[in-house]
C-alpha positions in Angstrom: 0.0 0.0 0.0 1.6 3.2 -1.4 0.7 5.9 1.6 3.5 8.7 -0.1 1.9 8.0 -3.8 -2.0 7.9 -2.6 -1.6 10.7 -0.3 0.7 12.9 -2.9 -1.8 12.2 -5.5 -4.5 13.3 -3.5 -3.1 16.5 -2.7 -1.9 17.5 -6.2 -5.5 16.6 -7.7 -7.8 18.0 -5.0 -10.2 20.7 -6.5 -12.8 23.9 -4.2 -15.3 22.8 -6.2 -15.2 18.8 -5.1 -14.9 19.5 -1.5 -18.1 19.7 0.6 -19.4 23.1 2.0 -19.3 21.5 5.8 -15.4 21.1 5.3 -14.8 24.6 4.0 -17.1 26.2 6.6 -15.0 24.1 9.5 -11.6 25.0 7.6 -12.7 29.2 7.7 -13.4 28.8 11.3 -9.9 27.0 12.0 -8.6 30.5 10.1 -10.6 32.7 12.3 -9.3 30.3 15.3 -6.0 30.9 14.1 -5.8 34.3 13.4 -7.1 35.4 17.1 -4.7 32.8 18.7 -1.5 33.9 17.0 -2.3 37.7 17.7 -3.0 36.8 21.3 0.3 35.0 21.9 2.5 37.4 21.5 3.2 37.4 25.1 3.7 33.8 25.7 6.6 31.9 27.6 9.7 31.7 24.6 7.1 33.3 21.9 9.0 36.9 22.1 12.4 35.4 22.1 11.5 33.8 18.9 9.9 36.9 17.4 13.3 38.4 17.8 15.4 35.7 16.4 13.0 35.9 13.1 13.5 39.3 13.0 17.5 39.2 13.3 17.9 36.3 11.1 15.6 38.6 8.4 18.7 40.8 8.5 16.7 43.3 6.4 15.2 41.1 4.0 11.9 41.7 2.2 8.9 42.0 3.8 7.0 39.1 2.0 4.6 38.4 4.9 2.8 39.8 7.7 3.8 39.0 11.3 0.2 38.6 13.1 -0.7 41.3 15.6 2.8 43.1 15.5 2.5 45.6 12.7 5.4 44.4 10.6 6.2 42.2 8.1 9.1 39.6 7.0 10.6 37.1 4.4 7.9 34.8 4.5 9.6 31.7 5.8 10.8 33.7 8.8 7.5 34.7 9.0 5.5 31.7 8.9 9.0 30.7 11.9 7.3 33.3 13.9 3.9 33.2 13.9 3.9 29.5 14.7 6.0 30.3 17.3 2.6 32.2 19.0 0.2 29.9 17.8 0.4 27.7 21.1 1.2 29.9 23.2 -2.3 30.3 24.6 -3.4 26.6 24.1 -6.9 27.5 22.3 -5.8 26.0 18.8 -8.1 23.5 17.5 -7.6 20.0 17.5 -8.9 16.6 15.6 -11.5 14.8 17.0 -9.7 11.3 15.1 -6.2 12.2 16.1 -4.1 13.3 18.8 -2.7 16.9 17.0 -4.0 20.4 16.2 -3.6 19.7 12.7 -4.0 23.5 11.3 -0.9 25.1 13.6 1.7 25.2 11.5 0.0 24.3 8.6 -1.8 27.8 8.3 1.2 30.1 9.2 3.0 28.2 6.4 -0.2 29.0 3.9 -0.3 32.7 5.3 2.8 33.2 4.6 3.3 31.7 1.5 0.3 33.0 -0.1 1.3 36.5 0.8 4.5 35.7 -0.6 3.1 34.4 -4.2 0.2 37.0 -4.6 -2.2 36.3 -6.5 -3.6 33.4 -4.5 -7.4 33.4 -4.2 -9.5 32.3 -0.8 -10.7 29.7 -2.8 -6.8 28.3 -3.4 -6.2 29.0 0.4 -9.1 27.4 1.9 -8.0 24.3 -0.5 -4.7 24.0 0.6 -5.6 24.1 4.2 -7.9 21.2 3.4 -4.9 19.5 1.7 -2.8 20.1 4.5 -5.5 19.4 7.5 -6.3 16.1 5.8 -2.6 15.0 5.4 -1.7 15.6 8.9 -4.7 13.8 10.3 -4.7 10.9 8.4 -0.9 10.5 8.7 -1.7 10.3 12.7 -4.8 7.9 13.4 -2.6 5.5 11.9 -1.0 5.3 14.9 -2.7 4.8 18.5 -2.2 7.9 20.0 -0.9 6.2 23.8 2.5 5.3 21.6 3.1 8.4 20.5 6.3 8.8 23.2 7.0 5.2 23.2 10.3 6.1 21.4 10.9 8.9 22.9 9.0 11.8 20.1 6.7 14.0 20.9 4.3 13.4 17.4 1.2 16.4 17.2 4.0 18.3 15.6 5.8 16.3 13.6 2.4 15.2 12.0 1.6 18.8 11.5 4.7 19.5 10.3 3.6 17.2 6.8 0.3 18.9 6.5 1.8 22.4 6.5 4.4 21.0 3.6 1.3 19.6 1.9 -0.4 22.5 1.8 2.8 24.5 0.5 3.0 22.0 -2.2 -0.5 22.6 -3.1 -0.2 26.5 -2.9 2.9 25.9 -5.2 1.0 23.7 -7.9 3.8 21.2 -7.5 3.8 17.7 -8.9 2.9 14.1 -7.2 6.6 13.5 -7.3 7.6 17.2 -6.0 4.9 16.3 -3.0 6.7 13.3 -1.6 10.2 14.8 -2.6 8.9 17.7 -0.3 8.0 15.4 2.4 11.1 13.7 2.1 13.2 17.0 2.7 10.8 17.8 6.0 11.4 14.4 7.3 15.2 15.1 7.3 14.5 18.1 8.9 12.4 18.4 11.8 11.5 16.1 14.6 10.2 16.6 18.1 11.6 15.4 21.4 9.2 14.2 24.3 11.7 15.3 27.1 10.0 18.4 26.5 7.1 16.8 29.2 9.3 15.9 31.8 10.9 19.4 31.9 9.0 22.2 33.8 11.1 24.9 33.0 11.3 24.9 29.1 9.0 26.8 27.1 9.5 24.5 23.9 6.4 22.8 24.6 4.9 26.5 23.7 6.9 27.5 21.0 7.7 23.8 19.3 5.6 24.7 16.0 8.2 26.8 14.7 10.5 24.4 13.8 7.5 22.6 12.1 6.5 25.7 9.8 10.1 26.8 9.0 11.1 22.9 7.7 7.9 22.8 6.1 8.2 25.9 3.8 11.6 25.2 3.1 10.6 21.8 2.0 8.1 22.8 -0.2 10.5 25.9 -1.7 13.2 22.9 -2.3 10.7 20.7 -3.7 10.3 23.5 -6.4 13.4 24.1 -7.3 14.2 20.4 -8.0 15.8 18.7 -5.5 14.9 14.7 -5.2 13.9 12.6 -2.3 13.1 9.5 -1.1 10.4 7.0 -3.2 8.7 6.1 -0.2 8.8 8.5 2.8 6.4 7.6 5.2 6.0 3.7 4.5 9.5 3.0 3.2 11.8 0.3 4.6 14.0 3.0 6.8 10.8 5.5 6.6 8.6 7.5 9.1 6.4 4.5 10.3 9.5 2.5 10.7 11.7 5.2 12.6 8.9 6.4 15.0 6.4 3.6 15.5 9.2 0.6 14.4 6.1 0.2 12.0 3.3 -0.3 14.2 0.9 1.6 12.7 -2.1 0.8 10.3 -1.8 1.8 7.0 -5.2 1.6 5.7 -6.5 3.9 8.0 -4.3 6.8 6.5 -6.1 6.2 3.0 -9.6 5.2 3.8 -12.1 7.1 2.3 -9.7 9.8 1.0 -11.2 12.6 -0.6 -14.8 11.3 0.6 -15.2 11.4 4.2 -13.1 14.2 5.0 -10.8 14.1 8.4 -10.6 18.1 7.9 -14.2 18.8 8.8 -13.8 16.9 12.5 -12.3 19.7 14.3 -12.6 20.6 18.0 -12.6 24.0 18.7 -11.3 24.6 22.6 -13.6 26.8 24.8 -10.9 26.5 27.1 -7.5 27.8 26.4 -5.4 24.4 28.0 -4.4 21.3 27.1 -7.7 19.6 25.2 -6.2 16.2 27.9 -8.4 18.7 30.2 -11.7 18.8 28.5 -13.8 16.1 29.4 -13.3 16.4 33.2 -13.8 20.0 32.8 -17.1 19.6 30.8 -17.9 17.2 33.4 -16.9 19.5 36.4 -19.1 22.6 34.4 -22.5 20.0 34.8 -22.1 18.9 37.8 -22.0 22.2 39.4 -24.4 23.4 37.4 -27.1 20.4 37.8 -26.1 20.3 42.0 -26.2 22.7 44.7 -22.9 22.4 45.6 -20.3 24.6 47.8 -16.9 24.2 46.0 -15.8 24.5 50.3 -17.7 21.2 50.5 -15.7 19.0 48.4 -14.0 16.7 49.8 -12.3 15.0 46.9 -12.4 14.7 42.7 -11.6 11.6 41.1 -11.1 11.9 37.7 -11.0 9.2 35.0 -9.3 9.5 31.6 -7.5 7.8 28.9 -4.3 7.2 29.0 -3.3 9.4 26.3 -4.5 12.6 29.1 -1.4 11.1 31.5 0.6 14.1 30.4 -2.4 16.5 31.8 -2.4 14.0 35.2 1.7 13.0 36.0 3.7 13.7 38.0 0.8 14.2 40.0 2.2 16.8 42.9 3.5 18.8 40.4 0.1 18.5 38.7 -1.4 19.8 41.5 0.6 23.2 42.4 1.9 24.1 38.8 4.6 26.9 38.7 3.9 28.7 35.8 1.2 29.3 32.8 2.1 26.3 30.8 2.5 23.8 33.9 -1.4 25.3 34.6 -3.0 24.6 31.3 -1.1 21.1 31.2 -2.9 20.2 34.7 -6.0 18.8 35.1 -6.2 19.2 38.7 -5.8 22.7 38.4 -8.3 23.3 35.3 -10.5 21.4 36.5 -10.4 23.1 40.4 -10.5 26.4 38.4 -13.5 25.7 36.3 -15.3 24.7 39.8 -14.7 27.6 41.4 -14.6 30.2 38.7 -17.2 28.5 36.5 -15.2 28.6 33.3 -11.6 28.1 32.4 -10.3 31.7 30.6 -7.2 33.2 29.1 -7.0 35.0 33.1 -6.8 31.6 34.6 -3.3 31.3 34.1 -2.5 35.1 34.8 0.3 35.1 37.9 -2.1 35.6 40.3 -4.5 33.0 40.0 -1.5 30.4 40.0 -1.1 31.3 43.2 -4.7 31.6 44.7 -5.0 29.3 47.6 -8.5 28.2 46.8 -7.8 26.8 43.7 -4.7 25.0 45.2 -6.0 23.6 47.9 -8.8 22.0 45.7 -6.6 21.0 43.2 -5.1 19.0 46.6 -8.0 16.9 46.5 -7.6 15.5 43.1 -6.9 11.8 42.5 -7.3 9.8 38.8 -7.1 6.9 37.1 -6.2 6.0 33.5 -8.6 4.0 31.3 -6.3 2.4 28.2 -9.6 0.9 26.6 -11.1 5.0 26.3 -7.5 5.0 23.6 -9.2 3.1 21.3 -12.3 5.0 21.0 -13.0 8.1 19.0 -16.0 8.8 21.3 -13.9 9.3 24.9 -10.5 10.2 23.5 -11.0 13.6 24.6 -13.4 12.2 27.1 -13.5 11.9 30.8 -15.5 11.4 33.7 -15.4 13.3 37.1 -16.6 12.3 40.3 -17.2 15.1 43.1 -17.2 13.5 46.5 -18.9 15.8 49.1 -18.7 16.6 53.4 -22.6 15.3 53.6 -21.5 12.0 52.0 -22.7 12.3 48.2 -20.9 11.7 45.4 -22.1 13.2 42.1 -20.3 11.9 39.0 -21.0 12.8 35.5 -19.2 11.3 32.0 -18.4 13.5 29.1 -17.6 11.3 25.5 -18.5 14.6 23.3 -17.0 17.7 25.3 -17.9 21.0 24.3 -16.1 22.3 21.3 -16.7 18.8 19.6 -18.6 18.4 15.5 -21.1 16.9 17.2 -21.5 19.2 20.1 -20.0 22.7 18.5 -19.6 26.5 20.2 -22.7 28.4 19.3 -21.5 31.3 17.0 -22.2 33.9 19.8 -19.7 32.4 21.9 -16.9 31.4 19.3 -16.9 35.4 18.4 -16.4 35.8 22.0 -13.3 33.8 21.7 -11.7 35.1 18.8 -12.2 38.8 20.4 -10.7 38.3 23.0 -7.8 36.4 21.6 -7.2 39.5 19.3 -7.8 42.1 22.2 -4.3 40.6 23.6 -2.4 41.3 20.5 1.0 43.4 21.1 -0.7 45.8 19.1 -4.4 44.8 19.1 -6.8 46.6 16.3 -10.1 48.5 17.3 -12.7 46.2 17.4 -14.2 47.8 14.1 -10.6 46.0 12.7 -11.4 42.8 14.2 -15.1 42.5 12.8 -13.8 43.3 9.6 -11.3 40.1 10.1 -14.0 38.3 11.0 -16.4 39.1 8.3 -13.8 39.0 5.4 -12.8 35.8 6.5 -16.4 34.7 7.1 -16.9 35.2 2.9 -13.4 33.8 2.0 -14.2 31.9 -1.2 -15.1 35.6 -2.5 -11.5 36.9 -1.6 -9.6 37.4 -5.0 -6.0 37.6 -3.2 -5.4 36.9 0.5 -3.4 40.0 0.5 -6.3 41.7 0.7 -7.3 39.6 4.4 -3.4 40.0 5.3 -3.8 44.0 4.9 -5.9 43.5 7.9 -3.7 42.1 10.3 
């Protein structure tokens, strides 16, 4: 079974008009998603650092492509570098509901950038390559059960990504079938991901880790273009991807099932709380009980949570879980998300301000957390980004609810009202946020991207 061919040919032949309106209209939110994200995250642990490494390493050159929120603009791959450097930052990117990654991260700094670069390149060609990209990076994934992702010591939503956002290059660029898996070839020798990057508390690379993705990506696809050759068989080849990462334990028909039928870029989660989505379900769970009980959160006695294993890296170490020591530690706690969405009644961007990682409250509910891991909840679709969450109680009671389709899910979506809600204030903590008049007209123009003759025009905006 030729994954590299099939997949290649699927990007280099996929048309607007044969993709369904319910994957374009997901795809334009996952912009809008983006967008606000990467303007908000300008602020986040690393993300400056790398701004100012783009900038220097620029060293004057043209101003190809716009640098979200900041007012400037660079050579487009050291744009697409920086951006994707913010896009994590606050945690709020969207995710698959089929795959452990956030399949648009890199994959639309890369297009952004690019597109700016080329000119000329209609929403219609944009929204197509994100497709292109979004479907590549999630197929490439459920191959593999997510709970082996760090067997070998890689962290994988990245790497994953990393081959959609070359995709999507590749389809921006009009390349070939063979320029498609030459360019995947060239981002395979580049980029990787290390999973010592969840055992460390002090780095910020778990923030800023897309970078690398987007800048290996567009060169790929740039090198692709000019000629350069790589390997036949990139992903299923004798010395390949599935053999380097998973020693070949993967299953290859579920990367080609279906392709260009049911589409893996329409089954998107989009986060209405800015942490790790290993959160969700006991959040979501947390959110109903409290809201279907009269309960003091001075009560509780004790939360157990239960979650697949695949959340272990929201739940472990669990003392350091439970008092984390900075912004990133918090979203990538459950104890604490879930302690803060019991008292606060919501999880927010100001959750993980300095001062609420501190408040005693939260803390000393978070004390009170205990979990177990449920490997069977891995191998279903339903309670990957489940959980359930029982609330034990000083009277006695215990109230326990299950979540399988947390909010945010295709099949349980943000109402429009509250998605807006999002992106606004997402944009509002820009380094140099626009009026909200600006913003709307973001939002609008990208709302009625298929009529966009040149995402210049959008990029003006930003």
């Amino acid at each position: 079974m030729n994954i590299s061919r099939e997949l290649a040919r699927f990007v280099a032949e996929l048309k607007y008009e044969n993709i369904p309106e319910n994957v374009i209209e997901v795809q334009k939110r996952s912009i809008l998603d983006n967008i606000a994200i990467i303007s908000g995250g300008a602020d986040g642990n690393g993300c400056r650092e790398f701004v100012e490494y783009a900038v220097e390493s620029a060293a004057g050159g043209k101003g190809e492509a716009t640098l979200l929120g900041q007012g400037m603009k660079l050579p487009a791959v050291w744009a697409a570098f920086a951006n994707a450097s913010m896009v994590m930052a606050l945690d709020f990117s969207d995710t698959s509901a089929t795959a452990t990654i956030h399949p648009n991260t890199s994959t639309f700094t890369v297009c952004l950038a690019l597109a700016e670069k080329l000119g000329g390149v209609s929403g219609k060609d944009f929204l197509t390559a994100m497709i292109a990209g979004s479907e590549v990076a999630c197929r490439l994934a459920r191959a593999a059960v997510s709970s082996r992702f760090a067997i070998y010591g890689f962290y994988m939503p990245p790497v994953f990504t990393s081959f959609g956002a070359t995709a999507a290059a590749c389809k921006l660029l009009g390349l070939t079938e063979d320029q498609i898996i030459d360019a995947w070839s060239l981002d395979l020798s580049q980029y990787t991901c290390s999973s010592e990057l969840t055992k460390n508390k002090e780095t910020p690379i778990r923030s800023i880790r897309e970078a690398f993705g987007a800048q290996a990506a567009m060169s790929s696809a740039l090198l692709a273009a000019k000629g350069i050759k790589g390997y036949k068989d990139p992903f299923e080849g004798q010395q390949g991807f599935y053999k380097a990462y998973f020693q070949n334990d993967y299953d290859a028909e579920a990367v080609l099932k279906d392709l260009g039928k049911d589409f893996e870029a329409a089954k998107l989660i989009f986060k209405p709380w800015p942490c790790c989505m290993g959160n969700h379900g006991c959040i979501n769970a947390a959110l109903n009980i409290m809201r279907d009980h009269d309960i003091k959160p001075e009560d509780i006695t004790a939360l157990k949570a239960e979650a697949p294993t695949v959340a272990r890296v929201v739940l472990e170490p669990a003392e350091d879980k439970k008092a984390p020591k900075n912004a990133i530690g918090a979203k990538y706690s459950m104890p604490f998300t879930v302690s803060t969405a019991i008292i606060d009644g919501s999880v927010t961007l100001a959750s993980f301000d300095d001062e609420n990682l501190k408040r005693r409250d939260i803390l000393d509910l978070a004390s009170k957390f205990s979990h177990v891991l449920n490997d069977e909840w891995d191998k279903s679709i339903e309670m990957k980004t489940g959980g359930r969450l029982t609330i034990e109680t000083k009277d006695g009671k215990s109230y326990t609810d299950t979540v399988s389709s947390t909010l945010g899910n295709p099949d349980n979506p943000m109402t429009e009202d509250a998605f807006r809600a999002k992106f606004f204030s997402c944009m509002d903590r820009a380094a140099k946020p626009a009026d909200r008049s600006a913003q709307e007209a973001i939002y609008e123009h990208v709302k009625a991207l298929e009529r966009i003759d040149d995402i210049r025009d959008i990029a003006a905006l930003l």
